[in-house]
C-alpha positions in Angstrom: -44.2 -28.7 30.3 -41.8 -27.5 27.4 -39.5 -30.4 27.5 -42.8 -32.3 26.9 -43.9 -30.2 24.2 -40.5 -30.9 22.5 -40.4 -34.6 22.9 -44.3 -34.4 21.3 -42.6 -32.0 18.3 -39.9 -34.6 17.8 -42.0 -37.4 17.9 -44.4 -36.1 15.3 -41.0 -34.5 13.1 -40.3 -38.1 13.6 -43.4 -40.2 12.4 -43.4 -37.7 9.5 -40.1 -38.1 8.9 -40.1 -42.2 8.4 -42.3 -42.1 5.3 -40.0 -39.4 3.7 -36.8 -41.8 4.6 -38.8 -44.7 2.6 -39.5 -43.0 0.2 -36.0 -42.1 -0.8 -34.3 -45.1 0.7 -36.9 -48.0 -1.1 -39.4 -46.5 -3.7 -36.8 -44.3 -5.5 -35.1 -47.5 -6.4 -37.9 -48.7 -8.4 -39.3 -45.3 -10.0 -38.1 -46.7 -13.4 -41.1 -49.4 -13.3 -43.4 -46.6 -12.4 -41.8 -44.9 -15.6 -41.7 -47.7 -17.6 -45.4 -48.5 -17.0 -46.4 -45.0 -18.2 -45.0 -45.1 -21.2 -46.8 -48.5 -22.1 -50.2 -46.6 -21.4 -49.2 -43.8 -23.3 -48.7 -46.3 -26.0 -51.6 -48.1 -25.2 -53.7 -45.0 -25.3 -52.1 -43.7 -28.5 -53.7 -46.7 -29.9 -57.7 -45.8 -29.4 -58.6 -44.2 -31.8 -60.1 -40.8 -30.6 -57.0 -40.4 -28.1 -53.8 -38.6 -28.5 -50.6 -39.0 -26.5 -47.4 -37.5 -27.3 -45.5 -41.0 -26.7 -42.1 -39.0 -26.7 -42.9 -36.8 -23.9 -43.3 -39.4 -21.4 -40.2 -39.3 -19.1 -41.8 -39.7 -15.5 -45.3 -41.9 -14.2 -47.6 -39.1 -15.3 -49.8 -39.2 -18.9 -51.3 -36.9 -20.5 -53.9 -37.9 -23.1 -55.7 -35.5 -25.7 -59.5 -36.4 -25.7 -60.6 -33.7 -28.0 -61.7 -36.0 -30.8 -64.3 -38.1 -28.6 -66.3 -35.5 -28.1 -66.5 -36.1 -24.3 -65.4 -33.3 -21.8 -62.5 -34.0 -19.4 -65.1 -34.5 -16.9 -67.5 -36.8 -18.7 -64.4 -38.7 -20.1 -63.4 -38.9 -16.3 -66.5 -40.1 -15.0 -66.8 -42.9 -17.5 -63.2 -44.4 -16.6 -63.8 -44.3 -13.6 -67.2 -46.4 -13.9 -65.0 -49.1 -15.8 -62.5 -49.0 -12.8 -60.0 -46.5 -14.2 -58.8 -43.7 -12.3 -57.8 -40.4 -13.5 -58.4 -37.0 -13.2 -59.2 -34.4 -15.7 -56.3 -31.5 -16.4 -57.4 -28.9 -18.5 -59.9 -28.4 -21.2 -59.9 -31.8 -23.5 -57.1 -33.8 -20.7 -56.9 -36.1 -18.7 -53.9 -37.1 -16.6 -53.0 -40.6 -15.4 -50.5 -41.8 -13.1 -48.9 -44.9 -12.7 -47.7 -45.7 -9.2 -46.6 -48.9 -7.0 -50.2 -50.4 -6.5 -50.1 -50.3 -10.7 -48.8 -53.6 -12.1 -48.3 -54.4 -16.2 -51.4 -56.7 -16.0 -53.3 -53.2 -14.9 -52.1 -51.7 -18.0 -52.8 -53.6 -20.3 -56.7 -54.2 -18.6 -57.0 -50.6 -18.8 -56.1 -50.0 -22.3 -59.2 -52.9 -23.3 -61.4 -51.1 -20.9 -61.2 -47.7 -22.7 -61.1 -48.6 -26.2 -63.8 -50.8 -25.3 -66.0 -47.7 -24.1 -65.0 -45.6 -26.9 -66.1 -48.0 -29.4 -69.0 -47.7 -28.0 -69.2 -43.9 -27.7 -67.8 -43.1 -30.9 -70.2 -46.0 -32.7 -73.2 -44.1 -31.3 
């Protein structure tokens, strides 16, 4: 009973280990895209008027936007994104975070910069 236990423990160590190996072996090669892609929405954000992005502290696949001058909470902010398709998640009072990833091409970028300056045209014209 104990040597099956063990082969069960290695087996799961093992199917959680493959993922891990992947990850290091294949997707750390191509982090720099993931990167690279951030800092085009931070500049993409930077350029609606009503957000704020420190374009110089992008380094890694994670933004974080100021949405203080729309006068939409995190959440609200959130929750209209994400009804034009955009995922991210409020971070703080007047934040939101987004984070590029493999699934996230340039094409995605570039759509989701139109989509939110095209509902904060909207909000801020009202």
């Amino acid at each position: 009973m104990r040597r099956l236990e063990e082969k069960a423990a290695l087996r799961q160590a093992g199917v959680l280990a493959a993922p891990g190996l992947y990850a290091l072996e294949v997707m750390s090669q191509r982090l720099h895209e993931d990167h690279a892609r951030a800092r085009r929405l931070a500049e993409r954000l930077h350029e609606v008027p009503g957000l704020y992005v420190d374009i110089d502290t992008i380094e890694t696949n994670i933004v974080l936007c100021d949405i203080a001058e729309t006068g939409l909470n995190a959440v609200e902010f959130q929750q209209r994104i994400a009804e034009a398709g955009i995922k991210a998640s409020p971070f703080g009072e007047g934040i939101i975070r987004f984070v590029t990833h493999r699934h996230i091409t340039d094409e995605d970028i570039e759509e989701a910069g139109e989509r939110i300056l095209s509902l904060l045209h909207g909000q801020l014209a009202k």
